[in-house]
C-alpha positions as CSV (number, residue, x, y, z in Angstrom):
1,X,0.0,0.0,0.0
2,X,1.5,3.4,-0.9
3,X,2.5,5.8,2.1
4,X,-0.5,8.3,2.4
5,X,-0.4,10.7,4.9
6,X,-3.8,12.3,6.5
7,X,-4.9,15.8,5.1
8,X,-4.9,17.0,9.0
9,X,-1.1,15.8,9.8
10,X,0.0,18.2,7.1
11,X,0.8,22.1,8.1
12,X,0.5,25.0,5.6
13,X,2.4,24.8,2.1
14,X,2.9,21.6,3.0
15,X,-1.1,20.9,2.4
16,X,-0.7,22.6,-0.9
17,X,2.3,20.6,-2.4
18,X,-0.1,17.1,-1.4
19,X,-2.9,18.6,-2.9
20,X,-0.9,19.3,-5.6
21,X,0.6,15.8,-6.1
22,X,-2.4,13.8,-5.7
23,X,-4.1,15.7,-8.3
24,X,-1.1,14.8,-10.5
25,X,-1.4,11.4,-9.4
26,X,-5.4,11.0,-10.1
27,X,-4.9,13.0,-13.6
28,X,-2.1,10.6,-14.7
29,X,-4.3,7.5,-13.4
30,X,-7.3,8.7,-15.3
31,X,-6.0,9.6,-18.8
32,X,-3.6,6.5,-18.7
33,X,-6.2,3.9,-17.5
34,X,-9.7,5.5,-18.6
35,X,-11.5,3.7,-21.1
36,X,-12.6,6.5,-23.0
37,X,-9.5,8.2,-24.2
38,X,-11.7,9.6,-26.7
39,X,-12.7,12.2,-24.8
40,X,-8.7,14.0,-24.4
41,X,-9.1,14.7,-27.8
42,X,-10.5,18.0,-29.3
43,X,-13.0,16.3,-31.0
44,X,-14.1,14.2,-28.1
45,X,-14.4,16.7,-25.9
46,X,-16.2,19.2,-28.5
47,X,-18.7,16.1,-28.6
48,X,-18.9,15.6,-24.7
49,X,-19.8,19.5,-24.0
50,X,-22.9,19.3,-26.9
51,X,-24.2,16.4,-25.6
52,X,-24.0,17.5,-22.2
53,X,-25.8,20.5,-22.9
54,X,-28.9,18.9,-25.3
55,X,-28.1,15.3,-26.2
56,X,-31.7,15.6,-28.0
57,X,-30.0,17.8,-30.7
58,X,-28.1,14.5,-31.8
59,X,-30.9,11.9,-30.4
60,X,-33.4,13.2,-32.6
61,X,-31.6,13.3,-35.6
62,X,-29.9,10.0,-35.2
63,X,-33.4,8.6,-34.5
64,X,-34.7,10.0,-37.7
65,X,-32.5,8.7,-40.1
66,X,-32.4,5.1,-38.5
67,X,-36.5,5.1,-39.0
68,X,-36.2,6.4,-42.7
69,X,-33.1,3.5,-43.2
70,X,-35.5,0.7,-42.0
71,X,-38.4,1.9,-43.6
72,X,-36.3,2.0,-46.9
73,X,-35.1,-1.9,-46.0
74,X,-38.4,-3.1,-44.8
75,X,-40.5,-1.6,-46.8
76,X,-44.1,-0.3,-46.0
77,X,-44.2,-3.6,-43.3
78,X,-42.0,-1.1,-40.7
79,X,-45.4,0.4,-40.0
80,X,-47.1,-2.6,-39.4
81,X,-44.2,-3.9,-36.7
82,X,-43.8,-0.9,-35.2
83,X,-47.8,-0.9,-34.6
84,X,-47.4,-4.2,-33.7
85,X,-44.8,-3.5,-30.9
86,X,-46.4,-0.4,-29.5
87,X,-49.8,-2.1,-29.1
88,X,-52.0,-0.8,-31.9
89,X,-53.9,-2.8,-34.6
């Protein structure tokens, strides 16, 4: 187990520098173990901020084009099972 000391055995500047050093520490733990390295790009974190704001702006959309895309595979049958799996006749 690695020596940690407790935040009230530590006086003054000396709180600062630890504070210091374990955010280091959990910064380098987090970009070199996190699964979604995507998000230290530019791009990643362009696409992080919108969807945090209104992920319906890209929910929508997405939704949209995969209901067109099946209706062009299936055919007019979509209706039918979609009717069918929401209840209707």
């Amino acid at each position: 187990m690695r020596n940690v000391r407790k935040f009230s055995d530590i006086r003054g500047s000396d709180f600062y520098s630890e504070l210091r050093r374990r955010l280091e520490e959990n910064r380098k733990l987090y970009r070199d173990g996190s699964p979604f390295v995507i998000f230290n790009t530019p791009f990643g974190k362009f696409v992080a901020s919108y969807l945090g704001v209104n992920p319906w702006k890209v929910l929508v959309p997405i939704s949209f084009l995969v209901v067109i895309g099946l209706r062009l595979i299936i055919g007019a049958g979509f209706s039918e099972i979609v009717l069918r799996i929401l209840g209707g006749e």
